[in-house]
C-alpha positions as CSV (number, residue, x, y, z in Angstrom):
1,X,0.0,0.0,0.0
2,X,1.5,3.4,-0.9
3,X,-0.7,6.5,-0.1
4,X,-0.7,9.5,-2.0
5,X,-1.9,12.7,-0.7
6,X,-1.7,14.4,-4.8
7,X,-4.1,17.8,-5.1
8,X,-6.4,16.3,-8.0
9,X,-9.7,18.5,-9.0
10,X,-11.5,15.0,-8.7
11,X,-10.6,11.5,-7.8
12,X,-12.5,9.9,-11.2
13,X,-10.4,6.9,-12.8
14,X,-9.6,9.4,-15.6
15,X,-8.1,12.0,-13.5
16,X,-6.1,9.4,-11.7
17,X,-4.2,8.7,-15.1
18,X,-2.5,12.3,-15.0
19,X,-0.4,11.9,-11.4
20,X,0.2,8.4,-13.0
21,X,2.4,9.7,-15.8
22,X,3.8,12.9,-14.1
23,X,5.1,11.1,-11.6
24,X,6.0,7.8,-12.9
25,X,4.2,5.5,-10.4
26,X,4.3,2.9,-13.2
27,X,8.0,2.8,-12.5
28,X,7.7,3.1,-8.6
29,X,5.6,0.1,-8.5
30,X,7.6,-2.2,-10.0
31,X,10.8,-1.2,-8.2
32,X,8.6,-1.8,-5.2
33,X,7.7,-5.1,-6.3
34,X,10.3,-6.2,-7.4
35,X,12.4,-5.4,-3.8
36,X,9.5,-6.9,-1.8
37,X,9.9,-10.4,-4.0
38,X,13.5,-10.5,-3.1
39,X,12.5,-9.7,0.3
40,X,10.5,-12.1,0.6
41,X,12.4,-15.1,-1.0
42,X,15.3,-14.3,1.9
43,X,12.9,-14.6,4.6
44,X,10.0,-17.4,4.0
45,X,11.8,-20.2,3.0
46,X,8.4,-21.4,1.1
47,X,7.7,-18.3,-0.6
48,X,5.8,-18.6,-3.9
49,X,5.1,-15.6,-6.1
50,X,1.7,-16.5,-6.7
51,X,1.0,-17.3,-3.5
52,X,2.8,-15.1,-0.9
53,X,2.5,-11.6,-2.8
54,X,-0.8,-9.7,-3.4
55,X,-0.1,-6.9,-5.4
56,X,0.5,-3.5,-4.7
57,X,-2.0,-0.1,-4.5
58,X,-1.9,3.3,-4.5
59,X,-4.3,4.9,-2.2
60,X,-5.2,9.0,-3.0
61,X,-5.6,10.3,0.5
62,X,-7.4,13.4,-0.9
63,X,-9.5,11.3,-3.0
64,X,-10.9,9.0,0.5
65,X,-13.9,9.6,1.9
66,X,-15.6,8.7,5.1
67,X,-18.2,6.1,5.3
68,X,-19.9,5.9,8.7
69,X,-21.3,2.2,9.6
């Protein structure tokens, strides 16, 4: 999970492209993937790709909103 706290004048799948390409999170995210998969075949001595790893997200802080249960 990586959290982002970008100024965006909405938080619509379309507008999330921009900060994408600015900023190069494509590249971030695969540098960060690609560090925890070493990680993580140095200290589960099981680890499987598949199994172990569940992706990775980028959350837009600005973009949350509360929800009351």
């Amino acid at each position: 999970m990586d959290y982002k706290t970008n100024s965006l004048p909405d938080y619509q799948n379309e507008t999330l492209t921009l900060p994408w390409r600015e900023h190069n999170y494509v590249c971030n995210t695969g540098f960060i993937r690609c560090v925890l998969h070493r990680y993580l075949q140095n200290r589960l001595p099981d680890y499987n790709y598949e199994t172990h790893f569940g992706g990775a997200r980028y959350l837009f802080v600005r973009g949350m909103q509360r929800r009351w249960l």
